[in-house]
Every structure is written in C-alpha cells, then in structure tokens.
C-alpha positions in Angstrom: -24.3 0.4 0.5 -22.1 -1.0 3.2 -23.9 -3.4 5.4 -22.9 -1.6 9.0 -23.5 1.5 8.4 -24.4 3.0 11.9 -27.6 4.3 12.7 -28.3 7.8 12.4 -24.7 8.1 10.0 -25.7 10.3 7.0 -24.7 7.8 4.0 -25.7 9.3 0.7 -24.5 8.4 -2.4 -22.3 11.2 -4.3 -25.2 12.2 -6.2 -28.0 11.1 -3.8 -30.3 13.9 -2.6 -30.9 14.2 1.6 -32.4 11.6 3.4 -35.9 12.8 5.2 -35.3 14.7 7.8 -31.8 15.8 7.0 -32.4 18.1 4.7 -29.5 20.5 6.5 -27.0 17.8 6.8 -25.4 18.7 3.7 -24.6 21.9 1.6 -25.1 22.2 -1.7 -23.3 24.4 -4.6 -19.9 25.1 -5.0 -19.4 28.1 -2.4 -19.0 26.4 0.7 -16.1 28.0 1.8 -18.4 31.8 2.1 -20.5 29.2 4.8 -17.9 28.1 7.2 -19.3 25.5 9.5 -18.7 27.3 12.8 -21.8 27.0 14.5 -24.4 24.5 15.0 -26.5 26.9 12.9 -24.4 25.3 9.9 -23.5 21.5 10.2 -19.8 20.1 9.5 -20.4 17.6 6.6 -17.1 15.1 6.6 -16.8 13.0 3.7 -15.8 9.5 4.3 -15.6 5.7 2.2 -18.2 3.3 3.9 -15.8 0.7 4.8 -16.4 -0.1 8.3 -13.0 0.9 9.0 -13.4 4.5 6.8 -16.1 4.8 9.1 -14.7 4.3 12.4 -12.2 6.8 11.5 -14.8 9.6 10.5 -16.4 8.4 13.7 -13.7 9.1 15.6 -13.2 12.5 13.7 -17.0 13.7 14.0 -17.1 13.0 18.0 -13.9 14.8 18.5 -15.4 17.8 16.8 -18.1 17.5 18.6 -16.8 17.0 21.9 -14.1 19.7 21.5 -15.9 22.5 19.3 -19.6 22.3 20.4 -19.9 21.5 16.3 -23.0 19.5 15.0 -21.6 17.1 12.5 -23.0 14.9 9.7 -21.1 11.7 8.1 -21.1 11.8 3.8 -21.1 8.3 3.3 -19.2 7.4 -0.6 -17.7 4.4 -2.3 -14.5 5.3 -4.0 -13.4 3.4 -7.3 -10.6 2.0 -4.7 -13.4 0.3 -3.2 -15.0 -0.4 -6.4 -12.3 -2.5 -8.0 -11.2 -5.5 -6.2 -9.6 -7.7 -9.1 -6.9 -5.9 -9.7 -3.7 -4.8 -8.1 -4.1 -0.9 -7.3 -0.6 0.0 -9.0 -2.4 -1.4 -12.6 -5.8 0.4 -12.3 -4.6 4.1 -10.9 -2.8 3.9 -7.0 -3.8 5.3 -4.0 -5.8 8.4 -5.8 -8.8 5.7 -6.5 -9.6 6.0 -2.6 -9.9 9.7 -2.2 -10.6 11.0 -5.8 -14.7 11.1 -4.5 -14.0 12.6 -1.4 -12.0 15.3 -2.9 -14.9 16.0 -5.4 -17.5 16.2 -2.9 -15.3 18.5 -1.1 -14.5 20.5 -4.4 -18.2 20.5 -5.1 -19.6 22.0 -1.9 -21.4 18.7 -0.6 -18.6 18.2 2.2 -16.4 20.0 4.3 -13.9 17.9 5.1 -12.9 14.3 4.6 -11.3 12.2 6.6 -8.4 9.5 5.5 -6.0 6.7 6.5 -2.8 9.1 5.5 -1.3 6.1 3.8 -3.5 5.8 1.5 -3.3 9.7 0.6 -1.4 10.6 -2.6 2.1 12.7 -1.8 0.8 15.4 -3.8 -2.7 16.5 -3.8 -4.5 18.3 -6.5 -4.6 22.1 -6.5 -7.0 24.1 -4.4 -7.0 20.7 -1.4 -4.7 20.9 1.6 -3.9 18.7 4.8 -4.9 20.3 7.8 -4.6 18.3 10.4 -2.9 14.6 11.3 -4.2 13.2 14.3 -1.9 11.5 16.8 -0.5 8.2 15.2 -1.5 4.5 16.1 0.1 1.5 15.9 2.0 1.9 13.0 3.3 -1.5 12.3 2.3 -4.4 10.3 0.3 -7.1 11.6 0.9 -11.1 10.9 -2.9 -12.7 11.0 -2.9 -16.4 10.4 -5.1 -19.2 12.0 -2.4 -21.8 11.5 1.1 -20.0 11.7 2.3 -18.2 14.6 4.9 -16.0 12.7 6.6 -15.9 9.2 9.5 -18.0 10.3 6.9 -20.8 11.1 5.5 -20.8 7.9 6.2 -24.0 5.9 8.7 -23.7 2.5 6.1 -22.0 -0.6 3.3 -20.8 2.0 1.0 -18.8 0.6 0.8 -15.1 2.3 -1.8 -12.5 1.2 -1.0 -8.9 0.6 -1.3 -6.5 -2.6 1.4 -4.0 -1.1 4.6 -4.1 -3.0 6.2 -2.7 0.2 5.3 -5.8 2.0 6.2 -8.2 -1.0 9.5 -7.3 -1.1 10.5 -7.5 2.6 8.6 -10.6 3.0 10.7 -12.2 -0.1 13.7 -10.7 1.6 13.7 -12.6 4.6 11.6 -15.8 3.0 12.3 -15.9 -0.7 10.9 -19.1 -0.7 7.0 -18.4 -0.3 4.3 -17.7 -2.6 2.2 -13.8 -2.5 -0.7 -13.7 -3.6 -3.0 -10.3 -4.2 -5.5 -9.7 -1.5 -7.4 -6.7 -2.3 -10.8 -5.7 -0.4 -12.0 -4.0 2.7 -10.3 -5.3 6.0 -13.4 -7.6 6.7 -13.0 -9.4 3.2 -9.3 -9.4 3.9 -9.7 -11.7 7.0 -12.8 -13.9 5.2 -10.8 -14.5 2.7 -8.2 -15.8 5.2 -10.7 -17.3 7.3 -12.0 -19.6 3.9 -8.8 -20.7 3.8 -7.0 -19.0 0.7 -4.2 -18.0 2.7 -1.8 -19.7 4.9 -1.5 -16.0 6.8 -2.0 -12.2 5.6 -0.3 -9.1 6.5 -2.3 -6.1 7.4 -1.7 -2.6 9.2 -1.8 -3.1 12.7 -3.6 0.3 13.3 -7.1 -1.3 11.9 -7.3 -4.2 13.1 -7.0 -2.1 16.9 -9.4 0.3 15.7 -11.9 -2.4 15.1 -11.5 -4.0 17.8 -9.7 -6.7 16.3 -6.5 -6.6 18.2 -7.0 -10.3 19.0 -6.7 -11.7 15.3 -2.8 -10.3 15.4 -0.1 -13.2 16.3 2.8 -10.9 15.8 3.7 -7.4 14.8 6.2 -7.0 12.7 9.2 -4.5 14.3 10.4 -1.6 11.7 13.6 -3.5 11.6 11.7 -6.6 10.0 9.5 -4.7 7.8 9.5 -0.8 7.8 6.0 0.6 7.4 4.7 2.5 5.1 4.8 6.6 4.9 1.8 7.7 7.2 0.7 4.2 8.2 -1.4 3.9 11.4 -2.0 7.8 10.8 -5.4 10.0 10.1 -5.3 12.5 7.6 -7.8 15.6 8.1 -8.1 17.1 3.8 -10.1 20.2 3.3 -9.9 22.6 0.5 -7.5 25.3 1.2 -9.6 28.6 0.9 -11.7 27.4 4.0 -9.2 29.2 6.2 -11.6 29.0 8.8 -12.4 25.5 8.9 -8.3 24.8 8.5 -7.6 27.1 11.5 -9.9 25.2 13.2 -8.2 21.9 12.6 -4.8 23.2 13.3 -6.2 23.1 17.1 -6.4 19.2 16.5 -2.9 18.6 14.6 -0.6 16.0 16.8 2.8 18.0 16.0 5.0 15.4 16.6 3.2 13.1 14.0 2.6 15.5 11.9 6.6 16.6 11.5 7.0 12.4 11.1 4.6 12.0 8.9 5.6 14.6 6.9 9.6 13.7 6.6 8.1 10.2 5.9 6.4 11.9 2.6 8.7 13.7 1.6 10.8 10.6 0.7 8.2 9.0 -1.4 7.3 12.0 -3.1 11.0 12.4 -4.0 11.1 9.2 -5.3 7.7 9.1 -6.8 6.0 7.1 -4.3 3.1 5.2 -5.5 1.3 1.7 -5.3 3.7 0.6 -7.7 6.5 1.0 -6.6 8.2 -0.9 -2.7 8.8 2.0 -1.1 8.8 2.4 3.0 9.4 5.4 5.2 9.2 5.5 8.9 10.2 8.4 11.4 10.1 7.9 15.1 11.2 10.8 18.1 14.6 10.3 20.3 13.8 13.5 22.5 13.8 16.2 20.1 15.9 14.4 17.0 13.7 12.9 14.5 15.1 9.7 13.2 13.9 8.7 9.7 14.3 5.4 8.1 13.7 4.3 4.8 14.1 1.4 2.6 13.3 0.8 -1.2 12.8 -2.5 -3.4 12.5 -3.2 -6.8 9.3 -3.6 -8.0 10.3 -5.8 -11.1 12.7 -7.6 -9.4 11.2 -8.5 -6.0 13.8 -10.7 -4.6 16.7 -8.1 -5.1 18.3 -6.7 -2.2 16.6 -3.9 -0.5 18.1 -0.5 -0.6 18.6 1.0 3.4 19.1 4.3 4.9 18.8 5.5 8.5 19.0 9.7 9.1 18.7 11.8 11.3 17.8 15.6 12.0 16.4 18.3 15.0 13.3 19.0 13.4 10.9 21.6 14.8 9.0 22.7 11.7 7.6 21.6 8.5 10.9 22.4 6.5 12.8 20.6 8.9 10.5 17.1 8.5 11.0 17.7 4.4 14.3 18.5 4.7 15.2 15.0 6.6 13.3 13.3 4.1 15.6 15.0 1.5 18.2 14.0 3.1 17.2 10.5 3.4 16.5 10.3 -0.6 20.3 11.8 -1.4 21.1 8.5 0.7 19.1 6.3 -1.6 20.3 7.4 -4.5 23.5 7.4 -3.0 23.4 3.7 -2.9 22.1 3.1 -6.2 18.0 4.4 -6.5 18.3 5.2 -10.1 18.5 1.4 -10.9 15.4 0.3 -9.0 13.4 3.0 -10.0 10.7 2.5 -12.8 11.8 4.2 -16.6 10.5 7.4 -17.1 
C-alpha cells in the first residue's frame, strides 16, 4: 500500500473487507444505484489509485462534496495494473484502460460510487453502463521540462537523454531535437523525479498540472507552450466516472461540471476517438476559448516512424453544447486526414 496514504483515508484493497470502525464506509452488493448517497445517512464512497497524486485528486473531489453538498464521504483506496506494471511501455501491455479498469469494477460492483480520474488517462470510449459526469475546471494543462542540469530543451547537449513513455511527447521532442536519445520512464510522479534525481536522465517531461497539485511547482524550469508541444486530450483535467443508472448521484455532479472545460475537453476527445486514440499511437488535441469560439488544435505523429513530420490542424467553431465540442473535433479529424492521416495511422 502506498506509503502516504493520509490518515483517516479509507484505503482497502479491491477485495479487502472494512477497516474497524468503518464498517459504513463502503457499500456492498451490486445495487448501489437503489441507495443513492444523498444524505450523510449513506456515505459517498469514491474510488481512487493510491498514487499520491490519484489521491490528491480524490482529495480534492471528497472535500468539495463535502463542502458543497453537506455529503459524508469515504476514499476507496486501489492499485490499478497501470500502477502494477512499470517495465513496460503502456501501449505494449493494454493503454490507458490499465489505470481505471479497477475503479470501474468497484464501481460496477457496488463497493464505490464514483471514481475520480486524471481525464487523460481516461479511455475515449468507456464500457457500457459507466458515464462522465462531471469535469472539473482544468489546470495547467501544459507539459513541464524538469531537469537538475538543463534549463530548457534547446540547452540540452547533442544525444541527451530525456525521460518520457508518451508517444505524444516523443515525437515533438524528436521534431524539434532529432538528435537526442528517449528513454521510457514509467512509474508514479514521485519515481518519475527519483529516477531523475539518481541521475538516469539528463531532464524529463511531465504534465505540468501534477507537479502544481503536489506542490511541486518549483521542480519545473520551463513549460512547454501548445505551439512547442501540444498537450494531450484532457490533460491537466479531472474526470468525475459514475455508472450511468445513478441518475441521482449524476444530477448531482452536473452541479460541479466546469462547462467551458467540459465543451474543450470534449472536442479534444472526439479527435482521438476518431482516430483511435490510444497509448500507442502520437496523438495531441488541445482546445482553448477566444470569447465564445472554441479553437481546437490538433497534431498527429507517426508512431513507427518518430522523426517524420508531424501532421497540423488548427479549427475553429461557436460551441455551446456537447454536439458542438464533437462536432469541432470532427471537423478537426476531416483536416487530418485531409493531409494525409491514413498513412500514419497503425494497420488495421
């Protein structure tokens, strides 16, 4: 179990039985949507990974509820197989399902309510009977440069070695320095910056959004602008999954939902659902506001060929609704393939 798990967090296992004292933390059985946690009288369970930063989110999450609804909530602490499998890269072993497959289960299963998520890490398409009902109001959403030695990426020295398992940032880093080496760097964000620290890396690239949320902001030496290395869809984004016949619990949660990220976030995924978006393949999609017109921007590598040029589009669209934000994103895919998807895309 995670090392800094905070007192008084509920942190049983998947199949763990309720810690003394808590016997009413969690529900059991697979009707929890007849017991809608509405009242103290029935606590909010939210399912969450144990990485510190999983848990900062649900944190977040659970004292908002609280704060805002009067709601007693408990913390279901889980370690996905995302969490479990470090020596491979996430595109070979399964992709971004690994890190909310457990949640979804414990939701699916009546021991959770809810679970909380870093929307990036959220598959485009989630399995039947599970919904998004809320996205809380982005952060940060770029990527961060973290190196003890190297100020930015144009100081590094020729064949540096950078960590990162994202494709996404493998092939804008080789765009603009085709010279340095990438290595994988898989763990939580702690073992991400040990591992920099012990000096396997000459600098790493991480989501700027954590390293604020932990408190961390100082470890950045540059953030990287969407022109020099788009972000991911949803990055810097919470995701808020529940399963869709607790209407209650979803109406509830719509009171929460940041509109404006949510329409972003939402064009942004559209794109990488049209094209398949996964951990396998260099995909980025990032939507910002200009008064009411949504600009969307996306870019696409290829996986086998990292070097290759990367594939651009910039659209735009007056979005007020759901349809809108997918429609954008639509229209931003036409554009790719446009200019030549088919040919970076992976074989069917």
């Amino acid at each position: 179990m995670h090392a800094n798990l905070v007192p008084g967090v509920c942190t049983r296992r998947a199949s763990a039985v309720p810690m003394p004292g808590q016997g009413r933390s969690v529900l059991h059985g697979n009707n929890l949507a007849m017991s809608t946690p509405m009242s103290n009288a029935t606590p909010t369970i939210i399912a969450t990974r144990e990485s510190r930063l999983a848990l900062w989110q649900a944190e977040h999450v659970r004292d908002a509820l609280t704060a805002r609804f009067s709601l007693e909530v408990h913390l279901l602490g889980m370690t996905t197989r995302g969490d479990q499998i470090l020596d491979r890269a996430l595109s070979k072993v399964g992709g971004k399902g690994l890190f909310v497959k457990e949640l979804e289960t414990a939701l699916e299963e009546g021991r959770a309510h809810l679970a909380v998520h870093s929307l990036k890490d959220v598959p485009m398409d989630l399995p039947p009977g599970f919904v998004l009902a809320a996205i809380w109001q982005r952060e940060d959403p770029r990527d961060a440069w973290v190196s003890a030695k190297y100020a930015s990426l144009d100081e590094l020295p020729q064949g540096a070695v950078v960590g990162t398992s994202s494709l996404r940032r493998v092939v804008q880093l080789l765009s603009r320095r085709p010279d340095l080496q990438i290595e994988p760097l898989r763990g939580n964000l702690d073992t991400r910056l040990r591992k920099l620290d012990e000096g396997g890396f000459d600098a790493i690239v991480l989501a700027a959004a954590g390293l604020m949320r932990l408190g961390l902001a100082e470890r950045i030496r540059t953030r990287f602008e969407p022109d020099q290395m788009l972000p991911a869809a949803g990055q810097g984004a919470l995701g808020i999954e529940v399963r869709e016949d607790a209407t209650a619990l979803r109406a509830l949660l719509a009171e929460t939902n940041h509109m404006p990220t949510f329409l972003a976030c939402h064009a942004e995924r559209a794109v990488s659902r049209a094209l398949g978006g996964s951990c396998s393949m260099p995909l980025a999609a990032h939507a910002v506001w200009q008064g009411d017109t949504l600009m969307l921007e996306a870019a696409l590598g290829d996986a086998s060929k990292p070097t290759r040029k990367l594939l651009h589009t910039r659209q735009q669209a007056a979005v007020v609704d759901e349809a809108g934000a997918r429609a954008l994103g639509t229209k931003a895919v036409a554009a790719l393939h446009q200019a030549g998807a088919a040919d970076y895309l992976p074989v069917a």
